[in-house]
N, C-alpha and C positions, 0 to 999 in steps of 0.2 A: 504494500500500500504506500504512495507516493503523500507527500506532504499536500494537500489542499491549499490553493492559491486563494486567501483571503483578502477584499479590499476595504477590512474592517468593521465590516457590516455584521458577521457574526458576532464580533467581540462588543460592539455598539448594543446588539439586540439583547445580550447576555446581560449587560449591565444597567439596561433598561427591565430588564428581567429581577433583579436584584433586589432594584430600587421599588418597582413593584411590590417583592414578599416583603420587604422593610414597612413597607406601606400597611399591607396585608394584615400583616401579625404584630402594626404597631397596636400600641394599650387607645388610640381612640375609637379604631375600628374594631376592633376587638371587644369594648367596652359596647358597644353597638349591637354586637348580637349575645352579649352576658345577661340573658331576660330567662325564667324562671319555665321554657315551655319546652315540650319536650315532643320531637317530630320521629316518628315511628321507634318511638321507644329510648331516643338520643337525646341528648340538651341541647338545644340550638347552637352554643359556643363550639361543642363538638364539631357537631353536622360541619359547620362553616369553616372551624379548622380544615378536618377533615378534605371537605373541595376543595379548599383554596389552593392547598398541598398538591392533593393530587391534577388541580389544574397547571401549579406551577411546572411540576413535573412534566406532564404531557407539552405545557411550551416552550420546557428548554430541549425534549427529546425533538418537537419539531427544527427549534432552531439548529441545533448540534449535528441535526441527519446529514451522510453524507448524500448528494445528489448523484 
């Protein structure tokens, strides 16, 4: 496997990615879904951990693919 010719754009969308879950799992958004319900058996703060993660996941797996 030869080295991948980058014009930055990976490394740009990664850090845009970052700055995102910073966001994500800061304590005001966070504090946002800390409310006392509970969705098919989960606490909301879960649940929305839970996706955020595994959406993070799935955008840096898009960004990182190789074409």
């Amino acid at each position: 496997m030869g080295r991948r010719v980058d014009d930055g754009r990976t490394r740009a969308r990664l850090v845009a990615l970052a700055v995102a879950a910073f966001a994500l799992f800061g304590y005001p958004l966070l504090r946002v879904f800390d409310r006392e319900v509970i969705v098919l058996g989960v606490p909301l703060v879960w649940l929305y951990v839970f996706a955020a993660w595994g959406l993070l996941i799935a955008l840096v797996a898009l960004v990182v693919r190789e074409r």
